[in-house]
C-alpha positions in Angstrom: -13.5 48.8 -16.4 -15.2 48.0 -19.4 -18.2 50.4 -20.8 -21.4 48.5 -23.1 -24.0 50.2 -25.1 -26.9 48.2 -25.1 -29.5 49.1 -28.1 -32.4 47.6 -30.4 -33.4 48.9 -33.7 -36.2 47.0 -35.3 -36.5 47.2 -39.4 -34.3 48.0 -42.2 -31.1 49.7 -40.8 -30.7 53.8 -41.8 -28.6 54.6 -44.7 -26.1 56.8 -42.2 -25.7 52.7 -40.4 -22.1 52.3 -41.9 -21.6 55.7 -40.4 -22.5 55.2 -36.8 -20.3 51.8 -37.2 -17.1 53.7 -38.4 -17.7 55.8 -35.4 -18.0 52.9 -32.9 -14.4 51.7 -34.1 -13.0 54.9 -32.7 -14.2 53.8 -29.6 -12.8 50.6 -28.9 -12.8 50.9 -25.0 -17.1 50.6 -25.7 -18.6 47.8 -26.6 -22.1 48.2 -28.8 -24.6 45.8 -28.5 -27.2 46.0 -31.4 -30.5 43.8 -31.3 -32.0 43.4 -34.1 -34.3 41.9 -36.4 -32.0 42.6 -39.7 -28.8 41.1 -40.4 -25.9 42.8 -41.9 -23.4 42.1 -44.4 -21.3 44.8 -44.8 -17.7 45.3 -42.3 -18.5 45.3 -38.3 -16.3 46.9 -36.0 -14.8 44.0 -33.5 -16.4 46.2 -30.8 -19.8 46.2 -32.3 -22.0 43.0 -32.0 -25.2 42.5 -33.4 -27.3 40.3 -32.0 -30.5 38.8 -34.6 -34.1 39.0 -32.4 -36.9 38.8 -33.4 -39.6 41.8 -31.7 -41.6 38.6 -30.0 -37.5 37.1 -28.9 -36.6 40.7 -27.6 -39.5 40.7 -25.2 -39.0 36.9 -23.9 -35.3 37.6 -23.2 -36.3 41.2 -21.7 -39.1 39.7 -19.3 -36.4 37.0 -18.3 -33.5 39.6 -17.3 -36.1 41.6 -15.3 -37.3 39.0 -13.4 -33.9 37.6 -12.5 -33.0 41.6 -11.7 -35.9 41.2 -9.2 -35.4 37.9 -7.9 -31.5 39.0 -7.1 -32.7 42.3 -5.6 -34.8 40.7 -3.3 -32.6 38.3 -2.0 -30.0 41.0 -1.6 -32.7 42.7 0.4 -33.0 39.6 2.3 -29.4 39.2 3.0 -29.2 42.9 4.3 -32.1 42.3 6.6 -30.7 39.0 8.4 -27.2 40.6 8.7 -29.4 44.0 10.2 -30.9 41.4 13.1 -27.7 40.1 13.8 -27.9 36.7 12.1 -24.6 34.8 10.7 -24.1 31.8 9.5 -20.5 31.9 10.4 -21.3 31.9 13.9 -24.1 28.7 13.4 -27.0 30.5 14.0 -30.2 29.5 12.1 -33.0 31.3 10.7 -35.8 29.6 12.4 
């Protein structure tokens, strides 16, 4: 099983950056995910990604996965329900 760190930082990256990036290398089992609206030049870990977003971007792709989240809860929801009534499609019934 793989681990992810999912994280933003918007603006001009911290002096202490090339820090926290020698830090993620000594993690290589975790994978770092870092939106942001800078780019950078200097050495990146091959566990550390950075991903260039724009703040208006972030929210667009943020909105998205949330409303997929939802739209896959609810039909899990759903699925649970017609199994809970006794409804399979392996045995032909239909939900009519």
């Amino acid at each position: 099983m793989k681990i992810a760190i999912v994280t933003c930082y918007l603006g001009k990256f911290p002096l202490y950056f090339s820090f926290f990036l020698h830090s993620c290398s000594y993690n290589p089992t975790i994978d770092f995910l870092i939106f942001s609206d800078e780019g950078y030049l200097d050495k990146i870990p091959t566990n550390v990604t950075i991903i260039k977003k724009t703040l208006s971007e972030l929210k667009v792709l943020i909105n998205n996965l949330i409303f997929n989240l939802k739209i896959r809860f609810i039909n899990y929801k759903e699925s649970i329900l017609i199994s809970r009534m006794g409804f399979s499609y392996r045995e032909g019934n239909t939900l009519n």
